[in-house]
Short mmCIF file of the C-alpha atoms (twelve columns), coordinates in Angstrom:
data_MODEL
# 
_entry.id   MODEL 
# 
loop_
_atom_site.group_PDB 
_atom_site.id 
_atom_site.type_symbol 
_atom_site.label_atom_id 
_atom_site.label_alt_id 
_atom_site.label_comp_id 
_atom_site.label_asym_id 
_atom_site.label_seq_id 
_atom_site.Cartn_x 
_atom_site.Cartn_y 
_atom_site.Cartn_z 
_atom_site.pdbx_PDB_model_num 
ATOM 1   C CA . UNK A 1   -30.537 4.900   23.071  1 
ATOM 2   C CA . UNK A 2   -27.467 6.388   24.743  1 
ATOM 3   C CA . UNK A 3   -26.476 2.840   25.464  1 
ATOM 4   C CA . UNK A 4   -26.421 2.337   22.102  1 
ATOM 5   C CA . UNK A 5   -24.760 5.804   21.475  1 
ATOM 6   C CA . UNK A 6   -21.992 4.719   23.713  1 
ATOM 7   C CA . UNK A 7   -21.467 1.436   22.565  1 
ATOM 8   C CA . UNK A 8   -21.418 2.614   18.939  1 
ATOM 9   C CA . UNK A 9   -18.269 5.016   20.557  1 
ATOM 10  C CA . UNK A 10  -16.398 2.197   22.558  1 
ATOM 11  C CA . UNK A 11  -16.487 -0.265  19.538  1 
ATOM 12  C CA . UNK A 12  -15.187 3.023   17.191  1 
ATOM 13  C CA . UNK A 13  -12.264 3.894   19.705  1 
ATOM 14  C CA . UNK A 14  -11.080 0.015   19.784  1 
ATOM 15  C CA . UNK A 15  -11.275 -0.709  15.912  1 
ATOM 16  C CA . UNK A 16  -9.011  3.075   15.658  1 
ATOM 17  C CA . UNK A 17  -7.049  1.971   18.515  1 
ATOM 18  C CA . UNK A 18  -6.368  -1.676  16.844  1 
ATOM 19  C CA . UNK A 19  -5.463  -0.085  13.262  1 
ATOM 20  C CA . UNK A 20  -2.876  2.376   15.319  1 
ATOM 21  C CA . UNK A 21  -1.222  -0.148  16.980  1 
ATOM 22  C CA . UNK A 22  -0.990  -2.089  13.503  1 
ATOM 23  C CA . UNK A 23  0.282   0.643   11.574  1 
ATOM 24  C CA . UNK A 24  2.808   1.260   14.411  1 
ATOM 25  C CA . UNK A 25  4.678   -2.374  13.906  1 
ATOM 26  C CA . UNK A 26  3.845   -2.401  10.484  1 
ATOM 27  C CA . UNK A 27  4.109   1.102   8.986   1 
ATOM 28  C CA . UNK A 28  3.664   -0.646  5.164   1 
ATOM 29  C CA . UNK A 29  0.361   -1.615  6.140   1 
ATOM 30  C CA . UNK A 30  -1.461  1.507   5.140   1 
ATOM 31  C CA . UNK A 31  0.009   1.024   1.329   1 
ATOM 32  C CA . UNK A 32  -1.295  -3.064  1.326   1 
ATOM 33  C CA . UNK A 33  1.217   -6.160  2.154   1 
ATOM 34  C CA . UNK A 34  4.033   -8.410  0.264   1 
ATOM 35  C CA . UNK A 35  2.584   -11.139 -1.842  1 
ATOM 36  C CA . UNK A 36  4.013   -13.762 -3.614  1 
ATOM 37  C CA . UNK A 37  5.384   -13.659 -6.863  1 
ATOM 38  C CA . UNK A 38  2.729   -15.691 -8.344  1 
ATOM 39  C CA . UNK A 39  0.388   -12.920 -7.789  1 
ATOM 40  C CA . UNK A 40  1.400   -10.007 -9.732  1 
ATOM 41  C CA . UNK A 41  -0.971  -9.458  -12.901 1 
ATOM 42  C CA . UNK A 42  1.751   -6.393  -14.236 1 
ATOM 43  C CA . UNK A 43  5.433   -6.597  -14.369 1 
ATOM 44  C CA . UNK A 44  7.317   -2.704  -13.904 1 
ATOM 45  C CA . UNK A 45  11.191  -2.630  -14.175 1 
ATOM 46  C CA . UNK A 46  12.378  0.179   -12.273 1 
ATOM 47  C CA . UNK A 47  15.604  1.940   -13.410 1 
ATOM 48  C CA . UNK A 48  18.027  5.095   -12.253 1 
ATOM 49  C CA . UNK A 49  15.526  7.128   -15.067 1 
ATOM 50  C CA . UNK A 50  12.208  5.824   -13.356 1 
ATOM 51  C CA . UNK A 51  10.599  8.928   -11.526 1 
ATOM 52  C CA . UNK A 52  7.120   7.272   -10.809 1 
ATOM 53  C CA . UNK A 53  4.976   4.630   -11.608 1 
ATOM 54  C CA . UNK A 54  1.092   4.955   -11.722 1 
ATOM 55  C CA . UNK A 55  -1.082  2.028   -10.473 1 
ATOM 56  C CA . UNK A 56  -4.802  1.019   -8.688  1 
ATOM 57  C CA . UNK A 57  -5.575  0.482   -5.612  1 
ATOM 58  C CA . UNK A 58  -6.255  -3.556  -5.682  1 
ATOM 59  C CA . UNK A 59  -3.547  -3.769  -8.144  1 
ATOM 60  C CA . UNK A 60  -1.147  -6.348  -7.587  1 
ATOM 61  C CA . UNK A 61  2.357   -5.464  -9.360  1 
ATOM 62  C CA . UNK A 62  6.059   -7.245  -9.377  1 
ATOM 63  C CA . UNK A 63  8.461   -5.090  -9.626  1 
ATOM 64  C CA . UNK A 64  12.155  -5.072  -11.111 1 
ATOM 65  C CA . UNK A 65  15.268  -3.400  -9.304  1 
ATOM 66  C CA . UNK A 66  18.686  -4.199  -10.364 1 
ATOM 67  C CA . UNK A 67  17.728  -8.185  -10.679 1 
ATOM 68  C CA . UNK A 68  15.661  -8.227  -7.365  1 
ATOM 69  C CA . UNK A 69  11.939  -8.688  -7.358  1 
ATOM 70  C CA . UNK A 70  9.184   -7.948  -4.940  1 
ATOM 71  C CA . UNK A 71  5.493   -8.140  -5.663  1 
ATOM 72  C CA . UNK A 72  3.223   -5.791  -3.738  1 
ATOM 73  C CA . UNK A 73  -0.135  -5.980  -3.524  1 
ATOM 74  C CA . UNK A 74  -1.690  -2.350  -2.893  1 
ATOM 75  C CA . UNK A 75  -4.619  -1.988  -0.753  1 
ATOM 76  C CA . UNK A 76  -3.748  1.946   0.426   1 
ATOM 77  C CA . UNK A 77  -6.281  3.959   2.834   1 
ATOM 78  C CA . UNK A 78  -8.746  6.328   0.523   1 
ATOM 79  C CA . UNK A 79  -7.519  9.411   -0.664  1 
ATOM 80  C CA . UNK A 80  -3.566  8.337   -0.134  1 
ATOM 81  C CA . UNK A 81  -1.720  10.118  -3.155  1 
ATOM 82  C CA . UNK A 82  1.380   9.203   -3.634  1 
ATOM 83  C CA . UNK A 83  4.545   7.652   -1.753  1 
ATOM 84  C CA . UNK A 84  7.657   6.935   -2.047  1 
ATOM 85  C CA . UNK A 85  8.259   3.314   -3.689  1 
ATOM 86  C CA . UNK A 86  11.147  2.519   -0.966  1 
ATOM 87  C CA . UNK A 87  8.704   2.523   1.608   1 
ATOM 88  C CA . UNK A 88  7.464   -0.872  0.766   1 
ATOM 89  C CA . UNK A 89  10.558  -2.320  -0.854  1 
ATOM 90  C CA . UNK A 90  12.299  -5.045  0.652   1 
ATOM 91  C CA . UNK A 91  15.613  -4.179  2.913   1 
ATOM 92  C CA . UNK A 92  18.142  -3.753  0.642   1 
ATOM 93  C CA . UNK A 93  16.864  -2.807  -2.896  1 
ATOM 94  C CA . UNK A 94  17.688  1.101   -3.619  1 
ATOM 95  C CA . UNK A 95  14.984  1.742   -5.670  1 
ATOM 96  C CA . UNK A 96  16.418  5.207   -6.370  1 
ATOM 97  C CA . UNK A 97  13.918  8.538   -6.293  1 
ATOM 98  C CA . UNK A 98  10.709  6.648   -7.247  1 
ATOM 99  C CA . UNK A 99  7.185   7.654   -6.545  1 
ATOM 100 C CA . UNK A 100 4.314   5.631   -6.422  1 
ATOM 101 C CA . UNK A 101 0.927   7.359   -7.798  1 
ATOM 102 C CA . UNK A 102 -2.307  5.387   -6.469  1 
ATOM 103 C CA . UNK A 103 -5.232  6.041   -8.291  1 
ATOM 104 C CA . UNK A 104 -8.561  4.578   -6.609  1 
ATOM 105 C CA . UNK A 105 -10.102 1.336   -7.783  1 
ATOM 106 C CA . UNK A 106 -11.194 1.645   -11.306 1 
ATOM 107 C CA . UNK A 107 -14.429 -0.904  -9.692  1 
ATOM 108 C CA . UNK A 108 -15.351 1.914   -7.273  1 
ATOM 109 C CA . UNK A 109 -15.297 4.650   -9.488  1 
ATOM 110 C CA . UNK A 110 -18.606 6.624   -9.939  1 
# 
């Protein structure tokens, strides 16, 4: 039983240790990854009047600066908010004072 018990903690410390380290080189990675164009089911044009845009979690999304595109696919940690929308835009593309408002996964929903 405590073998088991401490086991159970090693394995826990690793995987937390492992999904530090990847958030440290990639600090997107807690708000999901780049995807190709391809992939986006919703287009959203962001302009100087945007303030926020809502989507799901799972929700893949291309979105519209100033002629450049970028198509995230959001896969954030549960319970994440909001953030801002330059956080996962490409180097380069000022997308201006826009928030990003994550609601959970409409198939997880009680």
């Amino acid at each position: 039983m405590l073998n088991a018990l401490r086991t159970a903690l090693v394995a826990t410390a690793i995987i937390a240790a492992t999904g530090a380290a990847h958030a440290a080189t990639n600090p997107q990675a807690v708000y999901g990854e780049a995807v190709a164009g391809s992939a986006a089911a919703r287009q959203v044009t962001i302009t100087a009047d945007t303030k926020s845009v809502n989507v799901n979690d799972g929700d893949t999304v291309a979105f519209n600066v100033n002629g450049k595109t970028f198509t995230w696919h959001f896969d954030t940690l549960r319970g994440m908010g909001s953030f801002d929308l330059a956080k996962i835009a490409p180097a380069g593309v000022d997308t201006g004072m826009t928030n990003v408002y994550v609601a959970s996964n409409p198939l997880y929903r009680g």
